[in-house]
C-alpha positions as a printed Julia matrix, in Angstrom:
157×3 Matrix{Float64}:
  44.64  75.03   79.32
  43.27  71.67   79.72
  42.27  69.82   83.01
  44.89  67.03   82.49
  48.0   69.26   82.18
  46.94  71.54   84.91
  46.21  68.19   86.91
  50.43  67.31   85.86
  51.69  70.63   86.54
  49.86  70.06   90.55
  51.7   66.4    90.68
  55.14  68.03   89.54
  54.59  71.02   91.9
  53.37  68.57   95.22
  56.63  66.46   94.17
  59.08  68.86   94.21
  58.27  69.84   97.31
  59.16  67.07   99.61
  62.44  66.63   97.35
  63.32  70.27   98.16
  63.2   69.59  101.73
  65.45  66.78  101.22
  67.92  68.3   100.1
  67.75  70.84  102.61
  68.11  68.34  105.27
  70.89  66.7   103.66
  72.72  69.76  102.84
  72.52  70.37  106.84
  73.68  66.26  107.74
  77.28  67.85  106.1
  78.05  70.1   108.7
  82.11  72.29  108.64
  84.1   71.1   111.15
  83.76  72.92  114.38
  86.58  75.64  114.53
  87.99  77.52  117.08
  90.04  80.5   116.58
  92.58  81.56  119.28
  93.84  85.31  118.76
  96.83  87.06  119.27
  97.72  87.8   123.24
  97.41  86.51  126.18
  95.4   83.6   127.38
  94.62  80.73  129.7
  94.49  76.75  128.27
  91.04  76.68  130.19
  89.43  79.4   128.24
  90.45  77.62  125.13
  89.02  74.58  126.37
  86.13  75.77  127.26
  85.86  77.09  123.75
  86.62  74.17  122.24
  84.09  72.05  124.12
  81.33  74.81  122.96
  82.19  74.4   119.34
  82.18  70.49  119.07
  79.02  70.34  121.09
  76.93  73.23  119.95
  75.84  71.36  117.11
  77.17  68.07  117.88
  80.0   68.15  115.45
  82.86  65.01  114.89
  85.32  67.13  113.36
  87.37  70.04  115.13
  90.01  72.06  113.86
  91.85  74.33  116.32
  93.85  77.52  114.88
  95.71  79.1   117.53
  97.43  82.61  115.73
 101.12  83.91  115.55
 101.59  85.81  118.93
  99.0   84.01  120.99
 100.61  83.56  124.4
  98.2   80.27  125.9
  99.63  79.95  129.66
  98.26  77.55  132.77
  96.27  74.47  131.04
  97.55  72.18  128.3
  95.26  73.03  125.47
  93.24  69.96  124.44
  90.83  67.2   125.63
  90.01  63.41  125.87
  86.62  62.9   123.54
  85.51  59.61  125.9
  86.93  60.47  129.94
  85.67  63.93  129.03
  82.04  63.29  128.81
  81.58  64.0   125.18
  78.63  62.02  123.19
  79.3   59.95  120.1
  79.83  62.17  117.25
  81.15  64.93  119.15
  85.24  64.95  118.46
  85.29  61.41  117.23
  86.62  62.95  113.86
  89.18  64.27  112.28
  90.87  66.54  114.66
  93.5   69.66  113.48
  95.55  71.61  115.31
  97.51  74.46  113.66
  99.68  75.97  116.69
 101.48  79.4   115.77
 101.89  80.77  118.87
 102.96  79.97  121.95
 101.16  77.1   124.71
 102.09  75.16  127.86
 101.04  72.03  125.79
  98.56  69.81  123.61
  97.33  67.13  124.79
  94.07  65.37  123.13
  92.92  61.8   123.65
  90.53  60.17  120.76
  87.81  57.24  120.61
  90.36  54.51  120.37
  90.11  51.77  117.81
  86.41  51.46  117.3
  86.92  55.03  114.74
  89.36  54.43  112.09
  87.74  57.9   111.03
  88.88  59.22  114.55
  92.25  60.96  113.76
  94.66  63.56  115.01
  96.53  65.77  113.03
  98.94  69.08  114.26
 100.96  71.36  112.88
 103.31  72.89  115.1
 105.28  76.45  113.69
 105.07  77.84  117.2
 106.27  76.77  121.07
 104.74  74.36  123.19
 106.6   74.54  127.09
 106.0   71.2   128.11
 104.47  68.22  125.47
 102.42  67.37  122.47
 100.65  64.24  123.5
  98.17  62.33  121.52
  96.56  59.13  122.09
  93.57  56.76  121.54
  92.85  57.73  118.21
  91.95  54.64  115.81
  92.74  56.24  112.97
  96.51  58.32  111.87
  98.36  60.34  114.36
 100.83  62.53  112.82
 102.91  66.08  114.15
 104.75  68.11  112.21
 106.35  71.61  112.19
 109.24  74.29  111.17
 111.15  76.05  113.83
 109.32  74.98  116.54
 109.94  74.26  119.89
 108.82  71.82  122.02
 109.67  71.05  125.79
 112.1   74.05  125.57
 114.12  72.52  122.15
 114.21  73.33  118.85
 113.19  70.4   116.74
């Protein structure tokens, strides 16, 4: 082996290094939405809440999707929060947010970033029953609510 290609294979080595890291770093930047999972049986809006405000803070996280299952029974609280009179930093919940609602809640009710996040959007799926409203508001970017056989304020929609 010669000096000069040991000498090349120490530069490719020492520059592959910082490049690895890089990429590690970057690959963390992307983070999954949070997520918060809300089983079958019974439950209370403020425990869900208080879920939900762990997950989009614990890492700081834009994006939340909220799955609530077939046969949850969510009573007292609406399920939901507003990202700027609830205290939460910028990039926590100024995403996309999802809600997939299978079972059965006294409402949801979320309020977004307002205008200044085109990126801040609100999305729910609704196959369950929600007692009282669905309620959205603030968001700069789409607002849309859909569902099959669900109920909402007591009437099938």
């Amino acid at each position: 082996m010669n000096k000069n290609s040991r000498f090349n294979r120490m530069l490719l080595l020492s520059a592959s290094i910082p490049a690895a890291a890089l990429l590690a770093n970057a690959g963390g930047a992307l983070a999954a939405p949070a997520t918060v999972n809300v089983p079958s049986g019974a439950g209370t809006g403020a425990a869900v809440n208080a879920d939900i405000a762990t997950a989009i803070t614990t890492p700081a996280n834009p994006d939340l999707t909220v799955t609530i299952a077939n046969g949850a029974d969510i009573s007292g609280a609406n399920i939901g929060y507003d990202f700027v009179a609830g205290g939460f930093a910028a990039g926590e919940g100024d995403g996309a947010v999802i809600v997939n609602n299978d079972g059965n809640v006294t409402g949801l009710s979320f309020g977004g970033v307002g205008a200044a996040s085109a990126s801040n959007s609100f999305t729910a799926t609704n196959n369950g029953e929600v007692a009282g409203s669905i309620s959205a508001s603030n968001f700069g970017g789409a607002v849309s609510v859909t569902g099959s056989v669900a109920k909402i304020g007591g009437s099938q929609r």
